[in-house]
Each structure stands twice: as structure tokens, then as C-alpha cells.
C-alpha positions in Angstrom: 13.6 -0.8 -16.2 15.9 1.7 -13.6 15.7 5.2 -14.3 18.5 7.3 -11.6 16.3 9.1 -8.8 17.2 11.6 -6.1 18.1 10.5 -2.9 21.4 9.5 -0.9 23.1 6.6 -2.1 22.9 3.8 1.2 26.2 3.7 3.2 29.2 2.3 2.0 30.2 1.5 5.5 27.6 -1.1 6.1 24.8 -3.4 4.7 22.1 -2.1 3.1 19.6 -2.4 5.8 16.1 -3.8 4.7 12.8 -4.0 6.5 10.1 -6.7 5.3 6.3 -5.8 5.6 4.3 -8.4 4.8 1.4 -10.4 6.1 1.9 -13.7 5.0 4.3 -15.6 7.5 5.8 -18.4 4.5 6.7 -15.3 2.2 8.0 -12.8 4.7 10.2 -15.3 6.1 11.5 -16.6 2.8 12.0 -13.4 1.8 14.1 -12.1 4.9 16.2 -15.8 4.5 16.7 -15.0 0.7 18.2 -11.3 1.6 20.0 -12.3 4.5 22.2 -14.6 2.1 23.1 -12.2 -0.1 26.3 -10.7 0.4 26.1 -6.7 1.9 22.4 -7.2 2.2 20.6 -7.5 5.9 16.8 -7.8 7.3 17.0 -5.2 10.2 13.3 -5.3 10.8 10.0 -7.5 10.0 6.5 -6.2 10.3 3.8 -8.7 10.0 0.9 -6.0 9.5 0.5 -2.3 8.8 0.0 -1.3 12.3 2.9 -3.6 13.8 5.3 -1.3 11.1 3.9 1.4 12.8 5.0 0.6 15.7 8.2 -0.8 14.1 8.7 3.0 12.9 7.2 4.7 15.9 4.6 6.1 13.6 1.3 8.3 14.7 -2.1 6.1 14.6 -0.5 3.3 15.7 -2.7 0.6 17.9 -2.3 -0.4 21.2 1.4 -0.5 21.9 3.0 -4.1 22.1 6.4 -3.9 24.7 7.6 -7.0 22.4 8.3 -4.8 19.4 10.9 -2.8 19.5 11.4 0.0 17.2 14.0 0.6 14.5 15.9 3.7 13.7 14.5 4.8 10.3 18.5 6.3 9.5 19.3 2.6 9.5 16.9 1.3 6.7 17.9 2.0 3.4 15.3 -0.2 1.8 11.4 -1.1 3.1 9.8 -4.0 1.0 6.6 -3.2 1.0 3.5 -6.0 0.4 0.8 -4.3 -1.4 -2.6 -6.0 0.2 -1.6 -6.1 3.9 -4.1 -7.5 6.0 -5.4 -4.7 8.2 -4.5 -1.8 6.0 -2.8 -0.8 1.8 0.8 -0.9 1.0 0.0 1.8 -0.8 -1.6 4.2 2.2 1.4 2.8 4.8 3.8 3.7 2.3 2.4 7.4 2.2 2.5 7.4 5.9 6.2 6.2 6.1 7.3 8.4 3.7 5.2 11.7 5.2 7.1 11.0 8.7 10.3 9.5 6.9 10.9 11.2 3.8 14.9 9.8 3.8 13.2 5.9 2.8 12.9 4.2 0.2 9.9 1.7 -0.7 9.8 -1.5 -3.0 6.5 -2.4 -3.4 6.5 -6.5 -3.7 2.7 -7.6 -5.0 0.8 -10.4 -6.4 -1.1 -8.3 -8.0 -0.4 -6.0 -11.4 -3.8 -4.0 -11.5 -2.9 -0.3 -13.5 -4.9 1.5 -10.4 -2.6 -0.2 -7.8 0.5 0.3 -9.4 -0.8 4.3 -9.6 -1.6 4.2 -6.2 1.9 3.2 -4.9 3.8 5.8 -7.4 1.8 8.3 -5.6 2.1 7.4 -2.4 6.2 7.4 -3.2 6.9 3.7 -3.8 10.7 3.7 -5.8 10.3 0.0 -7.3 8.0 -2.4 -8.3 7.8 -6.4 -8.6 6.1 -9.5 -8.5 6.0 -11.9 -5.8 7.3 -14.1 -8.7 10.2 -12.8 -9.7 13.3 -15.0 -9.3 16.0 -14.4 -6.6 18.5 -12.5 -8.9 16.1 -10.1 -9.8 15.3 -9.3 -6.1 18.6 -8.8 -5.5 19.0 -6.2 -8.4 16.1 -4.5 -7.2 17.5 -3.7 -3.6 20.4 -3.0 -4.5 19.0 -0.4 -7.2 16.7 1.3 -5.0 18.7 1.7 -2.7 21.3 3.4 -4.4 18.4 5.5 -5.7 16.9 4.8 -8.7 13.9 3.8 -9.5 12.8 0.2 -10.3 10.1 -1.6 -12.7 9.7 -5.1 -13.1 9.2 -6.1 -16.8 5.7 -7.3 -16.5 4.9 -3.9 -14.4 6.5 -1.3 -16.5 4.6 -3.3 -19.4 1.0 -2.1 -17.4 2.6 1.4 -16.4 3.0 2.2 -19.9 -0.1 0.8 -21.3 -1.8 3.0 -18.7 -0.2 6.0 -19.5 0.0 5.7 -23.4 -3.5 4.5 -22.9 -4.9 8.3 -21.8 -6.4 6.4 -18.5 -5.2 8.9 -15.9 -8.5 10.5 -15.8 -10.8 8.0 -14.8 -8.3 6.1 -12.1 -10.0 4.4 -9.5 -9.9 5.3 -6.3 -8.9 3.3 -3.5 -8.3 0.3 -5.6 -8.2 -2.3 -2.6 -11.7 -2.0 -1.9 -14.4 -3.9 -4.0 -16.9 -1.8 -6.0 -19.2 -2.6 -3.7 -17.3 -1.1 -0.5 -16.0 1.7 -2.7 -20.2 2.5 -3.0 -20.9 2.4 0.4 -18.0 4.9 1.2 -18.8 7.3 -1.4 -22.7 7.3 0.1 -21.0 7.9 3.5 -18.8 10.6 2.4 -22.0 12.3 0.5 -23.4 12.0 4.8 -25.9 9.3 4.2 -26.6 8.0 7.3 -26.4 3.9 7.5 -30.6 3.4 7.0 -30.4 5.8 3.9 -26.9 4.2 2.4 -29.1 0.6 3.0 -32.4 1.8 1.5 -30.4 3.8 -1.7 -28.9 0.2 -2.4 -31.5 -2.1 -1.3 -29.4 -3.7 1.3 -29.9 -4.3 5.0 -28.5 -2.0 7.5 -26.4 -4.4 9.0 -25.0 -5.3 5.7 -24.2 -1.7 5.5 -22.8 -1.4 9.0 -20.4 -4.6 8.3 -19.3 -2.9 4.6 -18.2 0.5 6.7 -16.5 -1.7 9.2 -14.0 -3.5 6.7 -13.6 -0.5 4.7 -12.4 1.5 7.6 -10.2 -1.6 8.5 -9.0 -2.3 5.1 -8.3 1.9 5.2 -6.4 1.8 8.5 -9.5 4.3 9.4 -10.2 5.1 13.4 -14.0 6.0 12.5 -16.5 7.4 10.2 -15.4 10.7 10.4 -12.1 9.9 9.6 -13.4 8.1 6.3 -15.3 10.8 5.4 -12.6 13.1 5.0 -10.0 10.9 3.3 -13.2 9.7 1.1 -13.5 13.3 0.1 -10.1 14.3 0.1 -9.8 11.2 -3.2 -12.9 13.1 -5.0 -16.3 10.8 -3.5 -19.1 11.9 -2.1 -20.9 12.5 -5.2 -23.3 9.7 -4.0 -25.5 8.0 -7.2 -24.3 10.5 -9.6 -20.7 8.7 -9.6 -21.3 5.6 -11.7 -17.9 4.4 -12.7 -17.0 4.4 -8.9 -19.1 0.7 -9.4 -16.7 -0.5 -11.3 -16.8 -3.8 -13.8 -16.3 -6.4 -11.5 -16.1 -7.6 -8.0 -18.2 -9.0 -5.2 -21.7 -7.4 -4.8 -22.0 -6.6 -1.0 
């Protein structure tokens, strides 16, 4: 499903440039052989995590710098496939935070997963496309080639779960931050409430240190410096309404 977008059409006068951020080493590399052999396609750039495309795109909060990478000129990529559970951070949240310093790219979102609160998630951060890690070569290559000529881009099995969720009246009660389990998703809403680690471990009848390891993967799953900074992007998404919240639990998922 392509619908025509706004946007500059890429450059006739080259390749359409691509980026490939990914995590998982067999997939990116597949991926970046696959585009490299198509005909007016090219892999300018490969990130391997969200903070090593940070530094790929010179972008604010990123980690210690590494003199190996060397950054890419954002007016060069016309297309940045985008993986949507990257190890250290969300597809979703880097693709906000390419877009906000590079409005100019464009973002395919490439995901195992088909979840309605992910898929939200990446349309709001900006994402133009849409597919699964299964889809078969050809239908790669239309995809690149369609967002980057602007439109946008949903694979059949995607736009299937878009419109169930929109026909479906779900809008209201979308999760938020759907990468984290109901559990973490808890803990963070206790912590934006300012529970202090004893109280968030006594309000759930968990151990502190149980607690203290649950905010440490949140902020890392988050791309979060610190508590403070969770407590504000916690709020800014609506928690902090501690107990009160129920559906933040969620139906399934890991307990702690």
C-alpha cells in the first residue's frame, strides 16, 4: 500500500543512498549485500546500534566518541532502514531523534515484529514505510525505491494491523512505550509518580535491587542518561499516575 507523501524526490544524478541500522550482524549484512546489487541502489552507511547511528549522524546524546566511525552527510541519504528493537535503544525513539535534527530523511522501519502499538509508535516518530524482516527481495526493492521518492509505504501484513487498529477505535488506550514489558512499563510510571526505589519495591512487593536492575534496563532500552531524564519523557507519554493506571500492566509479558 503507497500513498504519495511530501518531500524531495532522491537525486536523479546518483544512487539512492541508504543507511542500515540494525543490531543483528547476519541481517544487517545481508541486507546491505541485497541493496548493494540492485541497480541505482547503494549502502552509504551501517550502524550496528542506536548510539553508533548517532554518531554515524553526529547526533546530540551520543556516547563516548569512537575515532573509527566516521560520520555521514545526512544530504547524502535518501533512505535510513531502520530495525525496530535495536539493542541499546527503539527504532522508534532514534527515528524521532533523526528526524528532529534531520527533518530532509526518510525512515523504513524493517521489524520482526507487527504489534498495533509499535507500528503507532514509528508513524509518530515519522517512519515513511513499513515491513517485515520477511519480506522477499523484490519487495525490498520496491520499498526503497518508494520512499524514497516520497511516498509512503505499508507492507500487506502491516497495513492489515494499521487498519484493524484504526477501524478498531483503539487510539485511545495505546500503549505507551511498547518496547518495554508491563512490568518495566510499572516501574517507570512509579518513578515518574517520584517514588523513590524502597517505595516502588514495597508498592509491588519486589526487592529493591530488583527495582534498581528494572530502572537500569528501562533507561537503557530508552536511550535514557538518568532518572531524571526518565522522569520527564515518562511524563511527557502521560505516566506517573502510579497504581491508579491499571492498563499500563498490560495482558502479557514477563513479571519482573
Amino acid at each position: 500500500m503507497t500513498a504519495q507523501a511530501s518531500g524531495n524526490p532522491a537525486r536523479e544524478d546518483r544512487p539512492i543512498g541508504v543507511v542500515v541500522i540494525d543490531d543483528h550482524p547476519v541481517f544487517r549484512m545481508g541486507m546491505t549485500a541485497l541493496l548493494n546489487s540492485l541497480p541505482g541502489i547503494a549502502v552509504i552507511g551501517q550502524a550496528s546500534s542506536a548510539d553508533h547511528a548517532r554518531q554515524l549522524f553526529g547526533l546530540p546524546g551520543a556516547g563516548e566518541a569512537d575515532r573509527r566511525i566516521e560520520r555521514i552527510g545526512a544530504a547524502e541519504v535518501d533512505v535510513v532502514l531502520m530495525d525496530l528493537d535495536l539493542g541499546d535503544g527503539s527504532g522508534a525513539d532514534l527515528t524521532r531523534e533523526l528526524l528532529h535534527t534531520h527533518p530532509g530523511l526518510r525512515v523504513l522501519v524493517v521489524t520482526m515484529h507487527e504489534d498495533d502499538d509499535a507500528v503507532v509508535a514509528s508513524v509518530r516518530a515519522g517512519a515513511r514505510g513499513f515491513l517485515v524482516k520477511s519480506a522477499p527481495p523484490d519487495s525490498v526493492e520496491r520499498a526503497v525505491r518508494a520512499v524514497a521518492a516520497g511516498e509512503l509505504i505499508l507492507s500487506p501484513s502491516v497495513a492489515a494491523h494499521a487498519l484493524d487498529y484504526v477501524v478498531g477505535g483503539q487510539r485511545a488506550t495505546r500503549l505507551p512505550f511498547p518496547q518495554l514489558t508491563p512490568r518495566e512499563r510499572e516501574v517507570l510510571d512509579l518513578v515518574a509518580a517520584g517514588l523513590d526505589n524502597t517505595a516502588i519495591a514495597a508498592r509491588l512487593s519486589l526487592s529493591p535491587k530488583t527495582v534498581r536492575n528494572t530502572i537500569a534496563t528501562v533507561l537503557a532500552k530508552l536511550s535514557l542518561r538518568d532518572r531524571s531524564a526518565a522522569i520527564v519523557r515518562a511524563r511527557a507519554e502521560g505516566l506517573g499516575g502510579g497504581a491508579d493506571q491499571v492498563a499500563l500492566r498490560g495482558s502479557s509479558g514477563p513479571a519482573d
